[in-house]
C-alpha positions in Angstrom: 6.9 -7.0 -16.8 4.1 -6.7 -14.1 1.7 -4.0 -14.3 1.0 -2.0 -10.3 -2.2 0.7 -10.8 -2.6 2.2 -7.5 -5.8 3.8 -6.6 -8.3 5.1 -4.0 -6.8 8.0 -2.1 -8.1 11.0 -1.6 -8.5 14.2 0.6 -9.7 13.2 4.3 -10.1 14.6 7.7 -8.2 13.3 10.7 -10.3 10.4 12.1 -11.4 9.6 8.2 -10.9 6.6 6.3 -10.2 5.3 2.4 -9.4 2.1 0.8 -6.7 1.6 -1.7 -6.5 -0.7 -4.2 -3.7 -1.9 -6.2 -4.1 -3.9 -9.5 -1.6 -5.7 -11.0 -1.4 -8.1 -14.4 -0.7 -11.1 -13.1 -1.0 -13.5 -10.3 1.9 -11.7 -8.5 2.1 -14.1 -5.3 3.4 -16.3 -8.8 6.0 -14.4 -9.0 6.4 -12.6 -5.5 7.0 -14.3 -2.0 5.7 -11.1 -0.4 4.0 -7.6 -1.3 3.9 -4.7 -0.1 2.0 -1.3 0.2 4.5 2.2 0.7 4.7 5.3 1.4 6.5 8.4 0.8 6.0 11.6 2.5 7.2 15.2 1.3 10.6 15.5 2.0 11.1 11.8 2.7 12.2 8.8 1.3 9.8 5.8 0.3 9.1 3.4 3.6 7.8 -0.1 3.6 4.2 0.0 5.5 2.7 -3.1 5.2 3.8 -6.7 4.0 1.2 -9.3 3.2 3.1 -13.0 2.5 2.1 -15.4 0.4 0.7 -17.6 2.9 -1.8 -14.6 3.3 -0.1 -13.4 6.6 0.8 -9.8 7.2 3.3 -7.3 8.8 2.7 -4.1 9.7 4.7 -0.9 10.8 3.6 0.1 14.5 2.7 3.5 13.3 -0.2 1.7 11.4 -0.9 -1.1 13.5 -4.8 -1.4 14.7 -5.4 1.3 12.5 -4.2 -0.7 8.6 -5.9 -3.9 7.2 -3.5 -5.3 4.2 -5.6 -7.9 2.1 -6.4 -9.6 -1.5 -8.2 -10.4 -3.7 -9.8 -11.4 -6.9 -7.9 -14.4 -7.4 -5.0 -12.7 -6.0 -4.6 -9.7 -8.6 -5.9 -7.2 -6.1 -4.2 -6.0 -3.0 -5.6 -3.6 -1.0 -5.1 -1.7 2.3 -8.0 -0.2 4.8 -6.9 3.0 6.2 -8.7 4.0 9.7 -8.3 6.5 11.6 -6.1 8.0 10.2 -3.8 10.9 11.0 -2.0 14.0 9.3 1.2 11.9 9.3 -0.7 9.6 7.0 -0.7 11.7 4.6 2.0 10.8 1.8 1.5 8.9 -1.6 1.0 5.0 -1.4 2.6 2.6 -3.9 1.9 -1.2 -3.6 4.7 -3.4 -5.0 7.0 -6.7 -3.9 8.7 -7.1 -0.8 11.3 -6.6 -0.8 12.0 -3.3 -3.5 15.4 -3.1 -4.9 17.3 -0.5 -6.8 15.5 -1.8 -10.4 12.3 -2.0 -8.9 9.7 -0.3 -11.3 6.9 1.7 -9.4 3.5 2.4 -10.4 2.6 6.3 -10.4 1.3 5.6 -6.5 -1.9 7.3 -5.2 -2.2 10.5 -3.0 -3.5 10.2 0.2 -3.7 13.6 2.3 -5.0 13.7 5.3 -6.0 17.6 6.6 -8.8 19.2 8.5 
């Protein structure tokens, strides 16, 4: 079973910025065609932010786009995703995992990301 440690959020002000990282236990682009990073508001339900394919290209939601940089890593074990500028609707907890999720689909704990003044 493949590992997912999210990490890297934080507290930030409108206009701020963090990296996340996810970590996983194998070489998941092994295993996945795609993965992805999430993200799920209070209240909401978990949305798909960010897709970064095997062949290395990427997708991103047009709430994020110009402001999100999906890559990897460390012989692809590491995926992570650049937040600038970002906004109070940011602010939710991230989860990185395949693309697509399905109803068995095993999450990681996620990290918080909040994004107030």
């Amino acid at each position: 079973q493949v590992q997912l440690v999210e990490s890297g959020g934080g507290l930030v002000q409108p206009g701020g910025s963090l990296r996340l990282s996810c970590v996983v236990s194998d070489n998941i682009f092994n295993l996945y065609y795609a993965m992805g990073w999430y993200r799920q508001a209070p209240g909401k339900g978990r949305d798909l932010v960010t897709t970064i394919i095997r062949d290395g290209s990427t997708n991103y939601i047009d709430a994020v786009k110009g402001r999100f940089t999906v890559s990897r890593a460390n012989a692809e074990k590491t995926i992570y995703l650049q937040m600038n500028n970002l906004k109070p609707e940011d602010t939710a907890v991230y989860y990185c995992n395949r693309v697509p999720a399905g109803p068995s689909t095993i999450w990681g704990q996620g990290t918080q990301v909040t994004v107030s003044s």
